[in-house]
C-alpha positions in Angstrom: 80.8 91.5 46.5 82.0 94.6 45.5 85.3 96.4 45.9 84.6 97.9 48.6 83.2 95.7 50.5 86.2 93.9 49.5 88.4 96.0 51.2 85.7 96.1 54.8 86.1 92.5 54.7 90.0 92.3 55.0 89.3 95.1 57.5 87.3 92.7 59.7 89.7 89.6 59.3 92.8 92.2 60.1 91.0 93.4 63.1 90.0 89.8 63.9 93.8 88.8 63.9 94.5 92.1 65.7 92.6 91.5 68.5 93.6 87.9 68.8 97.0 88.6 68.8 96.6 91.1 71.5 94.6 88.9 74.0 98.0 86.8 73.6 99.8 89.1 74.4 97.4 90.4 77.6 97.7 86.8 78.7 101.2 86.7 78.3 101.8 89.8 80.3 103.6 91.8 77.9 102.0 95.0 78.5 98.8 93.4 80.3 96.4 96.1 80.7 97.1 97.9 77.6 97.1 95.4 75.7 93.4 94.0 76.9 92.3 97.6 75.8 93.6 97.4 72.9 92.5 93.7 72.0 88.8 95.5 73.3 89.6 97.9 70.1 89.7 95.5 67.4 86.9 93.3 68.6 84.6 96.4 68.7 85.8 97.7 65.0 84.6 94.1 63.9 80.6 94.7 64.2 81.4 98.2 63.2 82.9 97.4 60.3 80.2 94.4 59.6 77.3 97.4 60.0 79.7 99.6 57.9 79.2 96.7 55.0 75.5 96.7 55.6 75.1 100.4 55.0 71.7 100.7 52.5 70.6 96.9 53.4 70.0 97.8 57.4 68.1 100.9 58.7 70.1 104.0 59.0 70.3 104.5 62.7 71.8 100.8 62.8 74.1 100.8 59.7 74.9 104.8 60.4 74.5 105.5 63.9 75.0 102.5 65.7 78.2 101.8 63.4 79.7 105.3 64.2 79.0 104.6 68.1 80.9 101.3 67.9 83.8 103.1 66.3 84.0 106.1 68.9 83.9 103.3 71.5 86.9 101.4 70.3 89.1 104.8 69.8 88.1 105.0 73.4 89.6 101.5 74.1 92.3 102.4 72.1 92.9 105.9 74.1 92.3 104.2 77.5 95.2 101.6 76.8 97.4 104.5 75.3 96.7 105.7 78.7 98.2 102.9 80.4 101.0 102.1 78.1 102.4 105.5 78.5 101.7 105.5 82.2 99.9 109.0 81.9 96.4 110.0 84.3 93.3 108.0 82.9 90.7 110.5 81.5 87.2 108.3 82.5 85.6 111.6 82.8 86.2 112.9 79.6 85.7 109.4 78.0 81.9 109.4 79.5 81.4 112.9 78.1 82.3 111.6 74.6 80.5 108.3 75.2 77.4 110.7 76.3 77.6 112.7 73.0 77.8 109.6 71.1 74.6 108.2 72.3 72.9 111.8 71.8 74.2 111.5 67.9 72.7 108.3 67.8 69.1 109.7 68.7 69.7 112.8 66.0 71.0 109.9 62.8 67.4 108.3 63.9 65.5 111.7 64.1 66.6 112.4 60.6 66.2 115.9 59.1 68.3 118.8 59.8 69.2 117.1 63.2 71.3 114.4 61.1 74.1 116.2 60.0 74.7 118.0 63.4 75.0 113.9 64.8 77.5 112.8 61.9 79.7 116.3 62.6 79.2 115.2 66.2 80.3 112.0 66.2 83.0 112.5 63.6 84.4 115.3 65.7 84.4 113.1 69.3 86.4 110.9 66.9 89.1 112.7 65.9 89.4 114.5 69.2 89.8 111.4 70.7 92.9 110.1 68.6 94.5 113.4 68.7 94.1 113.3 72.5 95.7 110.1 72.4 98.3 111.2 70.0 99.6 113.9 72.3 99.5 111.6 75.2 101.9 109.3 73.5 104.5 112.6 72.7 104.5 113.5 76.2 104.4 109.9 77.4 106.7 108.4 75.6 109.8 111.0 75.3 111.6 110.4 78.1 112.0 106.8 77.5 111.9 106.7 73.6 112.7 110.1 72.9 111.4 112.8 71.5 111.7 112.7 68.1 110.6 108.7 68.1 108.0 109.4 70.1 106.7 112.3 67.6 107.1 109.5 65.2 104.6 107.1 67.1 101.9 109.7 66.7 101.5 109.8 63.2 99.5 106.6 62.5 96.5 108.4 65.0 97.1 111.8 63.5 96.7 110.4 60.1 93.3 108.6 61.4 91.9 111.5 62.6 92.4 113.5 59.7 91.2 110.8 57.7 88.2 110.8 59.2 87.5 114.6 59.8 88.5 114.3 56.1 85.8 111.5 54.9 82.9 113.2 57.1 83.5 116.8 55.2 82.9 115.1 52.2 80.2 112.8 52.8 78.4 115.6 54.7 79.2 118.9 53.4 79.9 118.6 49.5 76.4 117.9 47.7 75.3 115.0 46.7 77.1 113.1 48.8 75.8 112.6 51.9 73.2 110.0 50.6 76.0 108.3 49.4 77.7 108.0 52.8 74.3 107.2 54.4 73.4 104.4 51.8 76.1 102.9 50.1 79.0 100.1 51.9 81.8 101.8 53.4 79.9 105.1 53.1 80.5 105.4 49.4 84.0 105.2 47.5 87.0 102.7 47.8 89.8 105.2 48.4 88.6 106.2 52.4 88.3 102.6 52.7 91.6 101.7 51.1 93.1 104.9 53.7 91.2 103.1 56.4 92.3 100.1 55.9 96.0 101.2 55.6 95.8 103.6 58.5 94.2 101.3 60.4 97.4 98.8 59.8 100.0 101.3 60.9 98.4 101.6 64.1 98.5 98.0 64.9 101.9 97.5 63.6 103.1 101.1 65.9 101.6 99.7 68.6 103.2 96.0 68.3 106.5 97.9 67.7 106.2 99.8 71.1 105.6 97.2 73.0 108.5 95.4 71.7 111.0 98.5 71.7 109.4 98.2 75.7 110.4 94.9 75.9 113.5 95.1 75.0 114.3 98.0 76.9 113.3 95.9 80.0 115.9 92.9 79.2 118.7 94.7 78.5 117.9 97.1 82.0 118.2 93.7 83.1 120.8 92.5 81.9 122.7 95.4 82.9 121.5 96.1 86.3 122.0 94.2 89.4 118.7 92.1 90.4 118.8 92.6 94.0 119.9 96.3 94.1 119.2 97.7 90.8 122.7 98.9 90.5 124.5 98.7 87.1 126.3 95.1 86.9 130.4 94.5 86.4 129.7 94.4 82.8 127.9 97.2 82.1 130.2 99.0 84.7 133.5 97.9 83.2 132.0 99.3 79.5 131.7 102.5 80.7 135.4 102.5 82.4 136.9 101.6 79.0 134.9 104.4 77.7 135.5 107.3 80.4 139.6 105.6 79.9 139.2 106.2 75.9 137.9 109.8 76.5 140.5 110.9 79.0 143.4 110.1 76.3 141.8 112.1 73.6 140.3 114.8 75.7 142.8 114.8 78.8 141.8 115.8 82.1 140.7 113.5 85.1 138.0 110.9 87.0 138.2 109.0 89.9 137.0 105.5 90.1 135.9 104.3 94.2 136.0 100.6 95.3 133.4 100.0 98.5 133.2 97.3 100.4 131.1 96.3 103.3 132.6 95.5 106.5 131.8 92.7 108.3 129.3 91.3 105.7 130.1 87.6 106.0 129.0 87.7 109.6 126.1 90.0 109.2 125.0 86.5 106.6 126.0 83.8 109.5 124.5 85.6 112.4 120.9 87.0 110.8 120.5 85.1 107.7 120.7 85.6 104.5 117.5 87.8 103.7 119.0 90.2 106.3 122.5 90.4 104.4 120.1 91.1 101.7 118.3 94.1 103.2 121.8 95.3 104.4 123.1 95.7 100.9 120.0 97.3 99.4 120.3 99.6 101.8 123.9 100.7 101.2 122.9 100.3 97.6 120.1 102.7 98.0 122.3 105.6 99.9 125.7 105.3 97.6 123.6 105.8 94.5 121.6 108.8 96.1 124.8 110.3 97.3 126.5 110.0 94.2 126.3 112.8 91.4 124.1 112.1 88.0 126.7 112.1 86.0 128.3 108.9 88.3 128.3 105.4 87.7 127.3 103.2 90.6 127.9 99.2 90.4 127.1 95.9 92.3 130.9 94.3 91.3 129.8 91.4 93.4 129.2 90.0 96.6 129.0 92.8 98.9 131.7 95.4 96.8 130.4 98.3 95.2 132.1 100.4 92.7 131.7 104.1 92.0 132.9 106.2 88.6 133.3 109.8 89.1 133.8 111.3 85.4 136.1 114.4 85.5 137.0 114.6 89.1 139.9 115.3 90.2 141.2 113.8 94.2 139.9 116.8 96.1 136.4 116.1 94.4 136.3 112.0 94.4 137.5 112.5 98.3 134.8 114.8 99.2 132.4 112.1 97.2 133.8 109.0 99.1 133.6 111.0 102.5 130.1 111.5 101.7 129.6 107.7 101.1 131.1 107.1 103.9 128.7 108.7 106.3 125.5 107.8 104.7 126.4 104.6 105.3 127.2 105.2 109.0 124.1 106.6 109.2 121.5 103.8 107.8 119.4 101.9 109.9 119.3 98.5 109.8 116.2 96.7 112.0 117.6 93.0 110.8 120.7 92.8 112.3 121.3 93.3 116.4 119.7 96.6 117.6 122.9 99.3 118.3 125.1 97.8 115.7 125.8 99.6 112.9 127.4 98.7 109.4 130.1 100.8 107.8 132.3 100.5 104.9 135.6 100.9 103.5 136.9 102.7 100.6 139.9 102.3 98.1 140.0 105.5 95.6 142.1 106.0 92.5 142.4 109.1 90.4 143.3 108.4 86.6 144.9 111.7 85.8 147.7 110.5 83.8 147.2 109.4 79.9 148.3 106.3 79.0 147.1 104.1 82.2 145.5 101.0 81.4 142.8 99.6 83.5 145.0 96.6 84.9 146.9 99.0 86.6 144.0 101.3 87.9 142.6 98.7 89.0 145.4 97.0 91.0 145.9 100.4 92.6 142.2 100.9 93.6 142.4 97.4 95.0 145.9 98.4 96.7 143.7 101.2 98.3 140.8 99.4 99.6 143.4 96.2 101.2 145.0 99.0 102.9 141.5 100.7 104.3 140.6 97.5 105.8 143.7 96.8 107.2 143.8 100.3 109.1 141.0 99.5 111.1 138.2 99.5 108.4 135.4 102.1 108.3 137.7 104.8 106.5 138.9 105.9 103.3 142.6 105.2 101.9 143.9 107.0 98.5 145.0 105.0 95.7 149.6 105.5 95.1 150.1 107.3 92.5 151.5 105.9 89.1 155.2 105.2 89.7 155.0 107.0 93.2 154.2 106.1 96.9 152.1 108.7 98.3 150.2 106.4 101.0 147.6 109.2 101.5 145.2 108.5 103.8 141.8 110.5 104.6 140.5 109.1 108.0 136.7 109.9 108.1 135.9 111.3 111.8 
């Protein structure tokens, strides 16, 4: 066996292993679909990498044509599954086109003559454009959640493919001499395209294993951090960025306001409709506090039926427009569970940390001050956190 058949052969076993570890992974639902496309891609390259080794033993339009045809099929595979990894628009019509000019290069590598090259540029082309379509789908796929610089990053492994192979088809079709060597010899002729292959080839498996990890990972700590039943951030997570926004305001100065919400009522809304219907009740409010609040806010589950809301750099004006806000979307939700005419409302506690030097202990005992003193006035309303040091016992009644 010679070198580079050497090199086809650890092409097929790494493809065989590929694809193998990908059906895993399909039937482990770790990025399903894409990854039965992309188990599809490997188990193609394996008979076209056998015909590749075959090249001068078989006919031509087997070894040459059918070969290429299997190739342009699994970039396909491999495109479609980009496709659904990066949750961008399928492209079946295009794909058919490409399929459709493969099978037409097929014909011309049988024909022969003059019509020969025009099939290898052909299928070499359909190729490459298919990798660099793919390429750019995963840039504009992926930059939101990886961002954009890694996600340029994840694109070089197909860039590099389909240069490589724009860059092997030049040669073994334009510079003389060499095209019977492509036609006739293993691996088309020379070890170094197949040692690029072969290493190409292994970046893209090992890109593709590392997105779906960075994926997966991304998904537990989301879940970690967020609430299960709202999708809110948790008390952890929450409490994080307190210390932070805390940290900032004593090197930075300047204000935020933190909001403590509670729903009234909640422990009868569970005894009287069930559980499930407490449930619906506090997605609900869930749903309106975070669309009311700003982007730049925080909005947390802290537990039970008690929300919490960080407003970063307001000042009380602001956070009581905010919480006033809050407090009629609530007012205003519709809930079909519970008796028909009765609504749900809230109450809010708000602080404003516009001192330096406060530690959370006592923002917090003050927020909690606030929201004791909102239910106690009747519930439904809004009560401002005292002051450091001072007893202000503002309160803004919501009408």
């Amino acid at each position: 066996m010679s070198s580079v058949q050497s090199l086809l052969a650890v092409i097929l076993v790494q493809h065989l292993v590929f694809g193998a570890l990908w059906l895993g992974a399909a039937h482990l639902k770790l990025a399903r679909r894409p990854a039965a496309h992309w188990a599809a891609t490997a188990f193609i390259i394996v008979p076209a990498t056998t015909l590749l080794m075959l090249r001068g033993a078989v006919p031509t339009g087997l070894s040459v044509g059918l070969g290429n045809l299997l190739l342009l099929l699994a970039m396909l595979a491999l495109r479609r599954g980009v496709q659904r990894f990066c949750r961008v628009p399928a492209t079946d019509g295009e794909h058919a086109l490409l399929l459709g000019l493969g099978l037409c290069s097929v014909v011309g590598v049988v024909w022969g003559g003059p019509v020969l090259l025009m099939a290898l540029l052909a299928l070499g082309s359909a190729m490459a454009w298919t990798l660099l379509r793919a390429a750019g789908e995963v840039r504009s796929g992926l930059a939101d959640e990886f961002g954009p610089e890694a996600a340029t990053w994840c694109t070089v492994p197909l860039v590099l493919l389909a240069c490589l192979i724009l860059l092997r088809l030049a040669v073994g079709v334009l510079v003389p001499g060499r095209l019977s060597n492509y036609l006739g010899e293993p691996g088309g002729g020379g070890g170094l395209p197949v040692f690029g292959a072969l290493v190409c080839a292994l970046l893209l498996q090992v890109n593709l294993l590392l997105l779906v990890t960075l994926r997966l990972v991304r998904k537990l700590q989301h879940q970690s951090d967020h609430d299960m039943l709202t999708g809110l951030l948790s008390r952890r997570p929450m409490a994080e960025r307190l210390e932070a926004e805390l940290q900032r305001q004593q090197r930075q100065g300047g204000s935020f306001a933190l909001l403590s919400i509670d729903i009234d009522h909640f422990k009868q809304i569970n005894d009287a409709h069930g559980h499930a219907a407490g449930d619906a009740v506090l997605r609900r409010v869930a749903q309106a506090l975070q669309a009311t609040a700003r982007r730049v806010d925080s909005v947390a589950r802290m537990g039970g039926e008690e929300f919490a809301v960080l407003l970063p750099g307001a000042d009380r004006d602001s956070a009581e427009r905010a919480a006033l806000r809050m407090l009629q979307a609530a007012r205003r939700l519709e809930h079909p569970e519970i008796a028909r005419g009765r609504g749900v409302s809230v109450s809010i506690g708000l602080a404003v940390a516009s001192a330096r030097g406060e530690s959370v202990q006592s923002l917090q005992r003050r927020l909690d001050e606030a929201l004791y003193r909102a239910k106690a006035a009747g519930r439904d309303g809004l009560q401002h956190a005292e002051e450091p040091g001072a007893a202000m016992g503002l309160q803004a009644a919501a009408a």
